[in-house]
N, C-alpha and C positions, 0 to 999 in steps of 0.2 A: 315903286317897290323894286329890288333887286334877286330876281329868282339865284344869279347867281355872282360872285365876286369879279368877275368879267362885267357884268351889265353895272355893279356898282363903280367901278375903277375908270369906266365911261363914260357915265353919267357925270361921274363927280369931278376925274380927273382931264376925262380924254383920249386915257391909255385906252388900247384895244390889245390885249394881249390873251390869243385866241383859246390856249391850253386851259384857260382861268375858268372857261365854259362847264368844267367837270366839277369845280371848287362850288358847290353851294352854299347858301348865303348861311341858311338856317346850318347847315354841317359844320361851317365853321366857326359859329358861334356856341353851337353844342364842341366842338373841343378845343375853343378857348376857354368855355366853363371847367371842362375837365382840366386843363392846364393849371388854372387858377385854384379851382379846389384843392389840386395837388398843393398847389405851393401853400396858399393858406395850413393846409393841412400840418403842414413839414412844418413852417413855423410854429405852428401847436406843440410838436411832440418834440420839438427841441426844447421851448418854452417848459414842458413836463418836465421835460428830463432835468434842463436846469436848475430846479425848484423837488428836482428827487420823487416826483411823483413817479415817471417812470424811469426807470435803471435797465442801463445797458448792458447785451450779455455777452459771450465770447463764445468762439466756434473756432473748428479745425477746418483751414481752408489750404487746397491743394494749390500748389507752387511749381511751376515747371514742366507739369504735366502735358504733354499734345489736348489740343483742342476734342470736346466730343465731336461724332460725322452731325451730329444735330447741328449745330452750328455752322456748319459750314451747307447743310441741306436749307436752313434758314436764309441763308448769306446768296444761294443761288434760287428760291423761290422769290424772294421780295427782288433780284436784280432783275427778272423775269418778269414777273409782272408789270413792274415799274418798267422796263425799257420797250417790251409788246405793248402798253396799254397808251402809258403817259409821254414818253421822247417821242412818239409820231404825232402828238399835235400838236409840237413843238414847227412841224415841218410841213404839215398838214391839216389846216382846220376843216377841212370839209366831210371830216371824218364825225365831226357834232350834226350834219346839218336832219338827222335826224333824232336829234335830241341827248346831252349829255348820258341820261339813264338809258339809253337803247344801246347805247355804244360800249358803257359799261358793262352791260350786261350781255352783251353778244361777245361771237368769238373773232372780230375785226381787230387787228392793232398790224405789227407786225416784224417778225418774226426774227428777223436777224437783228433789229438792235434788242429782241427779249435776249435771244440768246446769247452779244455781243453783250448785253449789264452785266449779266447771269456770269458771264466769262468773267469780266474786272471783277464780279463782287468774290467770286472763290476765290482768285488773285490774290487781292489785297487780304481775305482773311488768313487763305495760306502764309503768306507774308507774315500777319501777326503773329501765327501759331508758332511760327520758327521761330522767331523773334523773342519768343516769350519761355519760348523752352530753357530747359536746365538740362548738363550732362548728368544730376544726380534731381528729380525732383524730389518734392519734400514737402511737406505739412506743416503749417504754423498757426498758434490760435491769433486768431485775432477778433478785433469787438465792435460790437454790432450796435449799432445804435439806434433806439424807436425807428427815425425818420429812414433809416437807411430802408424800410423794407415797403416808403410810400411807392416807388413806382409799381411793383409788385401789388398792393394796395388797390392800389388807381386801375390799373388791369383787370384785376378780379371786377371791381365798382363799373369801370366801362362796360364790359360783357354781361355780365349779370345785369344791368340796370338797361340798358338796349333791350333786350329780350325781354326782359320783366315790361320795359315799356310799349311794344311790341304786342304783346300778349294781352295786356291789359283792354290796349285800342282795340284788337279783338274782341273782348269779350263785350267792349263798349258798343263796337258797332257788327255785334254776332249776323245777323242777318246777309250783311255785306258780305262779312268774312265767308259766310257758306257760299254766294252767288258768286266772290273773286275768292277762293283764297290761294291761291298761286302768285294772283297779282297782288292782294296784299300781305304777302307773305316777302315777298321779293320786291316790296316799293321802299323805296327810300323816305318815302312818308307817313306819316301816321306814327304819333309816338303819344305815350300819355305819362305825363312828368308821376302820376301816385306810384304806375307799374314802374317805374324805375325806381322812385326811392324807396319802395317798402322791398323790390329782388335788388337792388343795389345796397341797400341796406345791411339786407341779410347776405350779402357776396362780402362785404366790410367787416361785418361780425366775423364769418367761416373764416378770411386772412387774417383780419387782426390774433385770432384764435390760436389759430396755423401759426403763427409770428410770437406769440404770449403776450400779447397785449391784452390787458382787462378790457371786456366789451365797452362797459360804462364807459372807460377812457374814450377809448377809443369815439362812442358816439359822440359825446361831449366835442372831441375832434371836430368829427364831422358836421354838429348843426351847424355852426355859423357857417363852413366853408358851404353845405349843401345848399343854405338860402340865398348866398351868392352865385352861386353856378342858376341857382334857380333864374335868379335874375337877369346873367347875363344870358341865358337860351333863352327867356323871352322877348328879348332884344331882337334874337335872330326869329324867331314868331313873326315880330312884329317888320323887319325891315324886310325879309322875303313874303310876306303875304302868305303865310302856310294856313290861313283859314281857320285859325284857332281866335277867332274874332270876339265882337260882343253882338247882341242884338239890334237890330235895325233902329236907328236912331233918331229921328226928325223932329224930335223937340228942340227948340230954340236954344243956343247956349245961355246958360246961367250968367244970372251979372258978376257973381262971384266968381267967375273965371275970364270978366272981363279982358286979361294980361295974358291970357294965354291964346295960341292961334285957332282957329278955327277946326283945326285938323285935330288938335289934342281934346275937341268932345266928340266930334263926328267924323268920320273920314271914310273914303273908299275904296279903298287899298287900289289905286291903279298896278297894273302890270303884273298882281299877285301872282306868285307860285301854283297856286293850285287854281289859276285859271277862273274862277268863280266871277260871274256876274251876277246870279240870283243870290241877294244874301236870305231871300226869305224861304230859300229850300224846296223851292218847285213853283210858284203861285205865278213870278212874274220870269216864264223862260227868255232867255236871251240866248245872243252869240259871242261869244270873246274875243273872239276874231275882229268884229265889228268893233265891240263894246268893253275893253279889254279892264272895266275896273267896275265896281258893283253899282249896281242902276240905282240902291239907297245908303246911305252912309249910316256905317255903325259903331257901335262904343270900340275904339283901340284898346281892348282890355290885353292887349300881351303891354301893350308901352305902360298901363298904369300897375301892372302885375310887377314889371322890372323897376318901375321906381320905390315902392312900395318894398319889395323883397329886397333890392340895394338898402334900401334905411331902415330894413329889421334887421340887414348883416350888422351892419353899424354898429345897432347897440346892442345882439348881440356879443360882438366882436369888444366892447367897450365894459361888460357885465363879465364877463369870461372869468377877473380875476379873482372876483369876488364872490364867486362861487363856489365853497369849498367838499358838496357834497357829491359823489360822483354819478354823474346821470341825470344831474336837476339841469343843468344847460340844457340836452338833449330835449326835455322834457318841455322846456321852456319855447325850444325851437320849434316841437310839434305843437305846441299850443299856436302860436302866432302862424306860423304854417296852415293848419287847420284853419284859423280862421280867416285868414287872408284867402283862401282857397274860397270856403264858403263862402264869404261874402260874393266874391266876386263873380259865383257860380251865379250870382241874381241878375247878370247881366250879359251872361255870356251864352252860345250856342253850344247846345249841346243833346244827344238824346238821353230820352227817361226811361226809368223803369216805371212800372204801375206795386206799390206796397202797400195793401188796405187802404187803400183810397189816394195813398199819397202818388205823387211821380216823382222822386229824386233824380238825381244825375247819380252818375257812378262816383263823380268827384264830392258830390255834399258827403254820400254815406261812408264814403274813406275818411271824409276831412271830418265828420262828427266824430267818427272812432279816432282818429289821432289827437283834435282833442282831449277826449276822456283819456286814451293812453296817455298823455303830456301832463294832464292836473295829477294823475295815478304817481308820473317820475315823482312832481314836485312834491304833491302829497307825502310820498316814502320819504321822498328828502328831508320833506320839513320836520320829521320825529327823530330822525336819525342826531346823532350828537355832532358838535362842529366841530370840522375839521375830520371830517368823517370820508375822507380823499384818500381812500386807501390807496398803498403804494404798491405799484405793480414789478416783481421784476420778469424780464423777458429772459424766458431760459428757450 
């Protein structure tokens, strides 16, 4: 496993290139997802627009005017950060040798290349400001197009869906959270995919809203892209070892997986990120130090979640056009969603609640309610008249 893009560029390539220690494996696979959604996305609402479902609007936009101080208070916070935190381990790696997140999170870096960025970045913005000015400025409408207000979009959906994910893994592991919650308030771990997509969701709604994009459209947007972003963070689950596993495995692999490796029924995550050698959660202690991969091998349920969620994007990203009622995709999405979740909660580590007798996980009883919410889209859908794609315009 690769905790972070440094041990994987090592592993695989050779390269040692020391700065890569802060880039984790799982972080950058959560925002190559977000990347990806975005573009997905933006091909959607072009794809609308060209097809007249969504219409572009126009706005008075300032020409010539100096720069706001926001901007340039921006332009010297991120130089700052970026040249105190990131350009000294360019020069210095022993600056990790207590850990990428320690270093992070302390007040070590150092100080004259923050404030040497900090200098060129107000520089160069300065630069633009002038550059862009007019001896008379002036207002001109111009028009706006769905996709123009994805990154704006994606912003809202990152922030919102972190925190929503965040919060959720709280509530999942409440106990925890009362004994650390400083430390898990402030770890770079612990996320849980439902807390993101239902506040991420509803961060997508608020923008799209804010923007005059019809919600329906808008979620229609989002299933496919979200069940791929899904897939590619389970990617990163799975090749940094974040302990989002299945259950302890030792039954023999099936013959019908004859063609597949060994690894792809049972496996045990050497080198994992969160350090884990007990997969059975206390019964058989060990040291990681020693034993740096889990004493039993268990189900790789993030690799089978990401192949799985890849080939529900598929179809559907392939079903898309031929859906002409607004909010039956979405609907379509949480259904398969939902179930793919459930199912796969049969296999995976997690804790319970106690409900009259039963113990769910917190993922079944989200993933049975989006379910039912998803057959509810379709259901409305399917009485509605076709062609029933109401057309939005963005004012």
């Amino acid at each position: 496993m690769y905790p972070t893009i440094y041990h994987a560029l090592k592993d695989l390539f050779g390269f040692e290139i020391s700065f890569l220690q802060i880039a984790n494996t799982f972080g950058f696979f959560v925002a190559l997802a977000f990347l990806v959604a975005n573009y997905v996305m933006t091909l959607e609402l072009k794809r609308k627009e060209k097809e007249g479902i969504l219409l572009p609007s126009t706005k008075l936009q300032k020409i010539g005017f100096p720069f706001h101080y926001s901007e340039y208070i921006t332009n010297a916070l991120i130089g700052f950060i970026f040249g105190f935190k990131i350009l000294p381990l360019l020069f210095d790696s022993s600056l990790l040798q207590n850990g990428a997140q320690t270093y992070i999170f302390s007040l070590n870096g150092h100080w004259a290349t923050g404030i040497g960025l900090m200098g060129v970045l107000v520089y160069l913005k300065w630069r633009e400001d002038k550059k862009q000015q007019l001896s008379e400025p002036k207002e001109q409408l111009v028009t706006v197009h769905p996709w123009h207000n994805m990154g704006y979009i994606t912003l809202v959906a990152a922030i919102s869906g972190i925190i929503g994910a965040k919060m959720f893994h709280w509530f999942e592991y409440w106990d925890d959270f009362m004994a650390h919650p400083l430390e898990l308030i402030f770890s770079a771990s612990g996320l849980t995919f439902f807390g993101g997509l239902i506040c991420g969701g509803a961060g997508v709604i608020w923008a799209a809203k804010r923007k005059g994009i019809g919600f329906k459209h808008m979620l229609d947007v989002g299933g496919p892209a979200m069940m791929l972003a899904y897939g590619i963070g389970r990617l990163g689950c799975h090749f940094s070892g974040d302990g989002d596993w299945g259950i302890v495995n030792t039954a023999a692999k099936p013959s019908w997986l004859a063609m597949a490796p060994d690894w792809f029924w049972a496996y045990n995550y050497p080198n994992n990120v969160s350090h884990e050698c007990d997969p059975t959660g206390g019964s058989m202690p060990c040291d990681f130090a020693i034993t740096p991969f889990l004493q039993l091998p268990v189900f790789p349920t993030p690799l089978y979640e990401a192949l799985v969620a890849i080939t529900l994007f598929a179809i559907l990203w392939l079903m898309r056009k031929k859906i002409k009622t607004a909010g039956v995709l979405f609907g379509i999405y949480l259904v398969m969603a939902g179930t793919e979740r459930f199912l796969i909660e049969q296999i995976r580590v997690n804790s319970t609640y106690t409900i009259l007798g039963f113990h769910p996980t917190q993922a079944e009883l989200i993933s049975f309610s989006l379910i039912l919410l998803g057959l509810l889209l379709c259901f409305n859908g399917y009485f509605k008249p076709k062609n029933a794609m109401d057309k939005d315009l963005i004012s």
